[in-house]
C-alpha positions in Angstrom: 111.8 -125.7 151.5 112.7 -127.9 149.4 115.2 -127.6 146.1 114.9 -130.3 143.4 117.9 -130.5 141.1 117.6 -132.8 137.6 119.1 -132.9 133.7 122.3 -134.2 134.4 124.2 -137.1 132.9 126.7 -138.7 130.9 127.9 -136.3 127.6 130.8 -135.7 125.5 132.8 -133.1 124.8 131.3 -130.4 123.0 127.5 -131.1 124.1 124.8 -129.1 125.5 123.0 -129.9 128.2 120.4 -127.9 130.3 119.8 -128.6 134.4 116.9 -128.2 136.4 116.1 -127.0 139.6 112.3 -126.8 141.0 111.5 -124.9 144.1 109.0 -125.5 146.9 107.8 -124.4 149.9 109.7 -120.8 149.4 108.7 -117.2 148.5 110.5 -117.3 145.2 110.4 -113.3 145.2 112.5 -112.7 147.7 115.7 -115.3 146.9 118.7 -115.6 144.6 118.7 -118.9 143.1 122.1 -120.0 142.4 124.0 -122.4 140.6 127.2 -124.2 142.0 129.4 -127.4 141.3 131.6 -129.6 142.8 134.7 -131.3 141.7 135.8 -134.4 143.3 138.9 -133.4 145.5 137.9 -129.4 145.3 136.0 -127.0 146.8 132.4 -125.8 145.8 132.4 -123.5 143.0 129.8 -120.8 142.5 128.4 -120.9 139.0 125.6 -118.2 138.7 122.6 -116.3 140.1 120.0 -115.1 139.6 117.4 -112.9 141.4 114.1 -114.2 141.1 112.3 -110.7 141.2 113.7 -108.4 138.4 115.4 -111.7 136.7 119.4 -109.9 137.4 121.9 -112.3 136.8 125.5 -112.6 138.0 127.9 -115.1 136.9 131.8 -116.7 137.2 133.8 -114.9 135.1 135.5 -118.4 134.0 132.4 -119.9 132.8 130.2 -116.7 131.8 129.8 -117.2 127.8 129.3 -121.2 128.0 126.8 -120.7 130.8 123.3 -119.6 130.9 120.8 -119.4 133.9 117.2 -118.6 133.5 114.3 -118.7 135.3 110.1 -119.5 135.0 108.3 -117.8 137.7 105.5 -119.9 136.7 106.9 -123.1 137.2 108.8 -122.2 140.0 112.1 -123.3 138.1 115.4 -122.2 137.5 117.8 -123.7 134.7 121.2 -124.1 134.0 122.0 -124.2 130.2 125.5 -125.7 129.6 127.1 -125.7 126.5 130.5 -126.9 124.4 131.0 -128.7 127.3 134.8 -129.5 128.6 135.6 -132.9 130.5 137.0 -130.1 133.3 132.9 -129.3 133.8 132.7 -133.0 135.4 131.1 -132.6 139.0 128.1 -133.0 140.6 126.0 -129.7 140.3 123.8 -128.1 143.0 121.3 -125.9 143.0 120.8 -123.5 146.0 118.8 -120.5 147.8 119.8 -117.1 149.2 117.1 -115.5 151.4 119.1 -112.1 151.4 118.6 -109.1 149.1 122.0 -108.7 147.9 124.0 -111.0 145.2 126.9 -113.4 147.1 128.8 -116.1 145.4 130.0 -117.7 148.6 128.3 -120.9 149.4 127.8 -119.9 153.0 125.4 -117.8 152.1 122.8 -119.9 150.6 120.3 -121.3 152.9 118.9 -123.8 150.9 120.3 -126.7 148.7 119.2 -129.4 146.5 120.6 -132.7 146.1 122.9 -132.8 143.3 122.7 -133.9 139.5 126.4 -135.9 138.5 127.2 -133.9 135.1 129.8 -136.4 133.4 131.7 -134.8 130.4 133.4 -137.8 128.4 136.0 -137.3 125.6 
């Protein structure tokens, strides 16, 4: 299994920008693909999900509004749209998958990662 994350970089304040994650090598029915970010100095931070068959999605409450997750079957991707980014959305951002039927944002329940895209949100 493997989880490719992409689309991040250096933006300013205010910007849009929309992250990647292709999937391989999995049964992209039976997962929640999930969103999460990390802070320098904090812990992992659960963004959204989303269940690949039926398309549900569950998001943080802090960020729900700004953030948008979607998914193309087809393509095997999910995607993270970000927008009016805040210099406090700085982190690297992961991508993950959750073999179980039910909806957790806990990290420790993801079986799968990807390797990171560094969003930097400049003022």
């Amino acid at each position: 299994v493997q989880l490719q994350a992409s689309g991040g970089g250096l933006v300013q304040a205010g910007d849009s920008l929309r992250l990647s994650c292709a999937a391989s090598g999995l049964t992209p029915n039976y997962y929640f693909m999930g969103w999460f970010r990390q802070a320098p100095g904090k812990e992992r931070e659960f963004i959204a999900s989303i269940r690949w068959s039926g398309g549900g999605t569950y998001y943080s409450d802090s960020l729900k509004g700004r953030f948008t997750i979607s998914r193309d079957n087809a393509k095997n991707t999910v995607y993270l749209e970000m927008n009016n980014l805040k210099l406090e959305d700085t982190a690297v951002y992961y991508c993950a998958a959750d073999r179980s039927s039910y909806f957790s944002k806990l990290p420790t329940a993801y079986d799968y990662w990807g390797q990171g895209t560094q969003v930097t949100v400049s003022s």
